[in-house]
N, C-alpha and C positions, 0 to 999 in steps of 0.2 A: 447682763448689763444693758442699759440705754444710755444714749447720751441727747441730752438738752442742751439746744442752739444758744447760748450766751456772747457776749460781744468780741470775746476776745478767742474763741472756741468751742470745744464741747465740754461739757461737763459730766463725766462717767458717773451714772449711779449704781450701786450694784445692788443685785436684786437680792429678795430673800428666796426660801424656799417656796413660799407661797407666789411669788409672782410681786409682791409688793415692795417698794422700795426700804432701806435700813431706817430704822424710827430711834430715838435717844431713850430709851427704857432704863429703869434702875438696873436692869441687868448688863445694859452695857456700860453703863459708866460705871459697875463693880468691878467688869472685866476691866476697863481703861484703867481706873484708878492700879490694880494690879501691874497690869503691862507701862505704865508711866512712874512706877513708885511714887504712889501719892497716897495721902493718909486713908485710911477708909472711911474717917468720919467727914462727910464731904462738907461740912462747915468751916475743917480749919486749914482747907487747901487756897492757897492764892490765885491758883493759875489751872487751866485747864484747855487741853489740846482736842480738837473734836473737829479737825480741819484733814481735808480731802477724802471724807468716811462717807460720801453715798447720803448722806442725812436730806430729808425734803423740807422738813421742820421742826425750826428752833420750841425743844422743850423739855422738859425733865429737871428743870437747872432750880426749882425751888428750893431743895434744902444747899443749896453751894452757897450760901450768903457772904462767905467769906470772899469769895472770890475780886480780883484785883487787874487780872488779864484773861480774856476770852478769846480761844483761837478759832474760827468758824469758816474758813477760807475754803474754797474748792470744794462747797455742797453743790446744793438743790437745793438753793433757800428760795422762795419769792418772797418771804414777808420779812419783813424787824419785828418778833412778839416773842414772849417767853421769856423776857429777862426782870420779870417783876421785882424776884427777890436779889436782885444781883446790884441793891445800893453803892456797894461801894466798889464798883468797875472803876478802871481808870482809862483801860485799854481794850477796845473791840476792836477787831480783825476781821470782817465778812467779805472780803474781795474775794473775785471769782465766783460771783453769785448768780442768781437771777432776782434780783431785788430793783422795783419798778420804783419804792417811794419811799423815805425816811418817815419813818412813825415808830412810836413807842418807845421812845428812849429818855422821857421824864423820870424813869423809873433808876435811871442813873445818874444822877445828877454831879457828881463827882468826874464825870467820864472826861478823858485828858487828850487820847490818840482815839481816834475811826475813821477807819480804814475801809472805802468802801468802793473803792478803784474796781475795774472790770466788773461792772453790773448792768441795767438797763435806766437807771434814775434818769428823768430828764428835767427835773426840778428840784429845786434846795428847796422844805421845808420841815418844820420838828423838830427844831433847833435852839430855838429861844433859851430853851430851860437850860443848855448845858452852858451852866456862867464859868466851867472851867476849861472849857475846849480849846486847845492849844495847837492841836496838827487835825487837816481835814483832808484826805486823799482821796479824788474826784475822780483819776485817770481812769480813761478810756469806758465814759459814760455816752447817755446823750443829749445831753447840754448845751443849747445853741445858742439864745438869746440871753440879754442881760436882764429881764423879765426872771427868765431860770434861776440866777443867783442873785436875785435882789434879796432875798430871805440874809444872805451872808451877813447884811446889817445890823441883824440882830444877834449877830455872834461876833459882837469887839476882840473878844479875848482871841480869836485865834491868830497865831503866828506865822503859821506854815500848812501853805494852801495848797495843792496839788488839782491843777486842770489839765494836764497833758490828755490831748489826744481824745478830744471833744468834737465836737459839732461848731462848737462858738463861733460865729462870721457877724458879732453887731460889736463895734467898736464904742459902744456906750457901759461895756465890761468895765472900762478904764475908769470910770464913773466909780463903779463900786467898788472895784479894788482901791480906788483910794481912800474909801471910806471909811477902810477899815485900821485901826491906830495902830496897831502894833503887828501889822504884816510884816514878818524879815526873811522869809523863806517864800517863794514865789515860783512856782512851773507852770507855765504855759505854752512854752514850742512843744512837740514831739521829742522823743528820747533821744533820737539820732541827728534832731536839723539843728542849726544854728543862723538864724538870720538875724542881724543886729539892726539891723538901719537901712530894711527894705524900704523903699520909695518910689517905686513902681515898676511895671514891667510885665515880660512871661516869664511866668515859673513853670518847668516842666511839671513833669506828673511823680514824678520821683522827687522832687524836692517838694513840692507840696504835700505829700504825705510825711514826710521828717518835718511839715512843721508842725504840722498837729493838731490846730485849731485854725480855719482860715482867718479868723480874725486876726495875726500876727501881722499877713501880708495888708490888714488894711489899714494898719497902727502906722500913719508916717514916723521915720525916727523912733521905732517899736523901742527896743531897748532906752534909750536918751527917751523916751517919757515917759517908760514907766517907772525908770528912775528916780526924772522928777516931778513925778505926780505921789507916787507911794514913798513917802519920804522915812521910813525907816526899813526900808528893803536893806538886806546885807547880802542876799545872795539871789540873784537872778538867773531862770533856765539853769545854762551850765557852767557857770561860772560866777564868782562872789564878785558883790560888789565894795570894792576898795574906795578909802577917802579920799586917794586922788580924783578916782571917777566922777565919784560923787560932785567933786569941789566942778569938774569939769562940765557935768551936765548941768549943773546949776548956773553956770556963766554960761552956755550954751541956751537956759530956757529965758534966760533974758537978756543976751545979743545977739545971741545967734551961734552959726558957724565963728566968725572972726573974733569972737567972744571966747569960745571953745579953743580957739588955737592960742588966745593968747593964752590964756591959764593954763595950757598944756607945757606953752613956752617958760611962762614966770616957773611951774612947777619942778620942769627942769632944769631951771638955770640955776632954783633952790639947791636942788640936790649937787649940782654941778660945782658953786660956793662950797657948799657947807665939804664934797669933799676934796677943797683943795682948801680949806682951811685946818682940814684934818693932816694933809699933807705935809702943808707949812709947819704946822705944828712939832710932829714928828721928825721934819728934817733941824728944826731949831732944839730940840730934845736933844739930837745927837750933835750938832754943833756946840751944847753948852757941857753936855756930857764927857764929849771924849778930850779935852785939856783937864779936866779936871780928874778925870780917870788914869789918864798919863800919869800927871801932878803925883798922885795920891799913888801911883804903884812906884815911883821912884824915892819920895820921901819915906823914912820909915814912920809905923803905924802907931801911933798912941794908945795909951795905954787903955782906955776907955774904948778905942777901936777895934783893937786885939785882944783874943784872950791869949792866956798863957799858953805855950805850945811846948810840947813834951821836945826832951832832944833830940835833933835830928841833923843830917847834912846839913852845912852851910846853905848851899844852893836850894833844897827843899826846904826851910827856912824861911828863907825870902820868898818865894814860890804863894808860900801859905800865908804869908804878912800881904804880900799884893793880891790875892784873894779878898782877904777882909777889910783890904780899907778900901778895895773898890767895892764891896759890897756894903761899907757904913757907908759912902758917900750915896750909892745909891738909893738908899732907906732917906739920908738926907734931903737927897733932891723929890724925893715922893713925897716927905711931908713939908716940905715949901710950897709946894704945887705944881712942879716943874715940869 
């Protein structure tokens, strides 16, 4: 075995008999498709597993045309090529690669998730074509300038961005993330940091690597603007963003701080009302209730109230009558509105 220097470690490939790395032949994917219970005819398989097998290059894959999910994770890949016949991908997996540049992926135009986290990319381009690309996962590339992901423009549709643990340190990123309409899933810090509303300072050397991207520490108000710059964000780093925030950061991006506090205040004083109106409510419920519950287990029950009751003790009797006419009265007061 050898192992290739990639961003996030090594990558084992295992050797053949010959000295030469494993190649995708028709005869290994005869063996896979066995070892994976998959059909033999590789046209009408959906999905196919070929991830952490020593592979140096994407090929073989021309009769899989059916295929819907590709799993390619933890080769020896350098290139994106060999998916010609694979139109109707939805999903590609190639993290943990050594892949330097997106290319060749016209050839899937359908494609939804790619996945291409832990690689060497240091620029977004080859993109354009995919008009249904929804999640893009970028983690622990080398991506530094907003130049790198200016290409992101040309891909409206995506959703759910993934730049954890980048290079990035040009705060003109903010630029283009907000360009994009329907971003709602957004990672930028590191896996482990949390900085919300750094504003300057030293950061040791331990916290700066949990953040991920040095551009976080340049984002005055990092969180609070990319809130309200990316205006349909639902979840930022690590943690969602809620409508209270939201309503918050927006009074924030046009008063300020003292703006921000009141709408945190009006927000709770909402909540603080509405639940002592619930209160009141419920203690008037029981005020109107319990006379007329009394009422209704000392009188006896009408006949429309009660059903007939087989014979029984006197005392068990009555027992079962003040049961039911506190229970008609109840039913009463529920459809009054009480």
């Amino acid at each position: 075995d050898i192992e290739l220097g990639c961003p996030t470690g090594a990558v084992v490939l295992s050797m053949g008999d010959d000295g030469a790395t494993r190649r995708i032949t028709p005869e290994e994917l005869k063996r896979l498709c066995k070892e994976q219970r998959l059909y033999s005819t590789a046209s009408l398989n959906e999905k196919l597993y070929l991830h952490y097998r020593g592979y140096s290059r994407i090929e073989g894959l021309g009769a899989w045309t059916g295929l819907r999910a590709l799993w390619l994770e933890g080769n020896g890949f350098g290139a994106i090529e060999g998916l010609e016949a694979q139109q109707d991908l939805r999903c590609l997996y190639l993290h943990q690669n050594c892949i330097k540049r997106i290319e060749h992926l016209d050839c899937c135009p359908k494609l939804a998730t790619l996945q291409l986290s832990d690689n060497m990319i240091t620029s977004l381009s080859n993109l354009s074509g995919l008009s249904r690309l929804s999640t893009l996962q970028l983690a622990h590339n080398k991506l530094e300038s907003a130049d790198d992901l200016r290409h992101l423009l040309m891909c409206p549709s995506i959703s759910v961005l993934d730049l954890q643990n980048n290079l990035l340190d040009d705060p003109a990123v903010v630029d283009i993330l907000e360009g994009l309409p329907q971003l709602a899933v957004l990672q930028l810090q590191g896996e482990s940091g949390s900085i919300t509303s750094y504003t300057g300072g030293t950061i040791t050397a331990s916290a700066r690597a949990s953040i991920g991207n040095p551009v976080v520490t340049k984002i005055k108000d990092y969180r609070r603007t990319l809130i309200s710059r990316c205006k349909s964000l639902t979840y930022l780093d690590d943690r969602p963003v809620f409508a209270e925030e939201r309503l918050a950061v927006e009074a924030w991006s046009i008063g300020g701080l003292p703006a921000e506090r009141a709408e945190r205040r009006r927000q709770r004083e909402e909540k603080e009302d509405a639940h002592r109106r619930n209160l009141q409510y419920m203690k008037e419920l029981a005020t109107r209730a319990l006379p007329l519950a009394t009422s209704a287990a000392i009188a006896p029950p009408s006949a429309a109230q009660s059903p007939a009751l087989a014979p029984a003790v006197d005392s068990e009797v009555s027992y079962e009558r003040a049961l039911h006419a506190l229970e008609a009265r109840r039913k009463q007061l529920l459809a009054a509105g009480c």
